[in-house]
C-alpha positions in Angstrom: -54.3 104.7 19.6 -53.5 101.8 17.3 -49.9 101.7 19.5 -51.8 101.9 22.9 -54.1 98.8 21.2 -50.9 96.8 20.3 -49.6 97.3 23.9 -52.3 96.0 25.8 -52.7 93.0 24.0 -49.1 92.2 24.0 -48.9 92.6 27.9 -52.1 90.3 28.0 -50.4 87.8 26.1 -47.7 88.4 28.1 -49.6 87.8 31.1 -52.1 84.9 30.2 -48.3 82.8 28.5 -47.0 83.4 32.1 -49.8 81.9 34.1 -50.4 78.6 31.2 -46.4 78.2 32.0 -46.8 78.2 36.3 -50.1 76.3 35.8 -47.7 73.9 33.5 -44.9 73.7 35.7 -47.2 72.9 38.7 -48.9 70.2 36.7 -45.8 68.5 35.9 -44.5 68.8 39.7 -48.1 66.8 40.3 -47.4 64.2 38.1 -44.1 63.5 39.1 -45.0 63.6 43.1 -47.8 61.2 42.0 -45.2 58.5 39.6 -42.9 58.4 43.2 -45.8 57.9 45.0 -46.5 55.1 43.1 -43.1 54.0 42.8 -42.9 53.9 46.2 -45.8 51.8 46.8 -45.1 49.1 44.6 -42.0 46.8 45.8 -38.9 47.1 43.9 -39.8 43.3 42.4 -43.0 44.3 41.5 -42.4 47.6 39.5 -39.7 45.7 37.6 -42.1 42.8 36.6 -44.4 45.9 35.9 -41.7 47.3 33.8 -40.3 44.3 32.1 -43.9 42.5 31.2 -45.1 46.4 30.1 -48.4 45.9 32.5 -48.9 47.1 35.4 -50.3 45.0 38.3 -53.6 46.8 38.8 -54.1 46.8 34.7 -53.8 42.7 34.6 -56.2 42.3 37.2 -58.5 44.8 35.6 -57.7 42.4 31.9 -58.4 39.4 34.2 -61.4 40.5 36.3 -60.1 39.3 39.1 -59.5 41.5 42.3 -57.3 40.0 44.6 -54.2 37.2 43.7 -56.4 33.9 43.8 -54.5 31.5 41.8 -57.6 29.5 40.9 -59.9 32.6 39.9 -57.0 34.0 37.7 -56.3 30.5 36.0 -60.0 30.4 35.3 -60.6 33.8 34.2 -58.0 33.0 32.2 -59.1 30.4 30.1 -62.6 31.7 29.9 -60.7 35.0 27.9 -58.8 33.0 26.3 -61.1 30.9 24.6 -63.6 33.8 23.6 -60.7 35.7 22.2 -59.7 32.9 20.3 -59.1 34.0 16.5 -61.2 30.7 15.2 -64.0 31.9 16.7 -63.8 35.7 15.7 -62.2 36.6 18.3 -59.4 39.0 18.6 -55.6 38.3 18.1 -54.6 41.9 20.1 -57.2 41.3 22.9 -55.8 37.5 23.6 -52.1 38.8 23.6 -53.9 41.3 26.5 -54.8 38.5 28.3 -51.7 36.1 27.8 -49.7 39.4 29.0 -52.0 40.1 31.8 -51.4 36.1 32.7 -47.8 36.6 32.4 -47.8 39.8 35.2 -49.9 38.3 37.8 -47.6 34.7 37.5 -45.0 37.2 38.0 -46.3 38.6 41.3 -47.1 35.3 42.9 -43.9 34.2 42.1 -42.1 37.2 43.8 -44.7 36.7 46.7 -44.0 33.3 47.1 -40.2 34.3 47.3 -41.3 37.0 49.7 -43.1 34.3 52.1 -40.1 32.3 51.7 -37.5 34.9 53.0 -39.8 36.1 56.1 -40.5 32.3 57.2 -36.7 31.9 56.6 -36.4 35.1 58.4 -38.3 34.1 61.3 -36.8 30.4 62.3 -33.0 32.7 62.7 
């Protein structure tokens, strides 16, 4: 009996390892159809700012509070942070290198939009 007992639990394991590797492989198929996805939304520009500056676009604005690419409402949001995060006053070194990176990445992508309003309007007069 103690054979018959061995057996079934070894085919269980058997059976259970199986269906955690399927459910495994299907998760990381998921998460790779989702990173193109995302890849594929994001202009080539922007997802090498994303990459170089090590923040995403949607992360800065979240740092930033700001929800759309206002030049004014960043630069301000921006020096509200700054300031309160501002070591003197017991603020935090790590959270104002957040904002100063955050700063950095949205620059970034009104810079490349700029350059993208500039080729279309260049674009348009040929």
């Amino acid at each position: 009996q103690a054979k018959y007992l061995a057996q079934i639990i070894l085919v269980g394991a058997q059976v259970v390892g199986r269906a955690f590797m399927r459910a495994l492989r299907q998760e990381f198929a998921a998460s790779r159809a989702a990173a193109d996805a995302r890849g594929r939304s994001e202009r080539p520009q922007s997802a090498a700012a994303s990459r170089s500056i090590g923040i995403s676009l949607q992360e800065a604005q979240q740092i930033l509070n700001v929800s759309s690419l206002n030049p004014q409402e960043i630069q301000k949001n921006y020096d509200h942070l700054f300031k309160v995060n501002d070591k003197s006053v017991g603020g935090s070194f790590y959270l104002q290198s957040k904002v100063v990176r955050a700063k950095e990445r949205l620059d970034e992508e009104l810079r490349i939009q700029a350059k993208g309003d500039k080729e279309k309007e260049r674009k348009a007069e040929t």
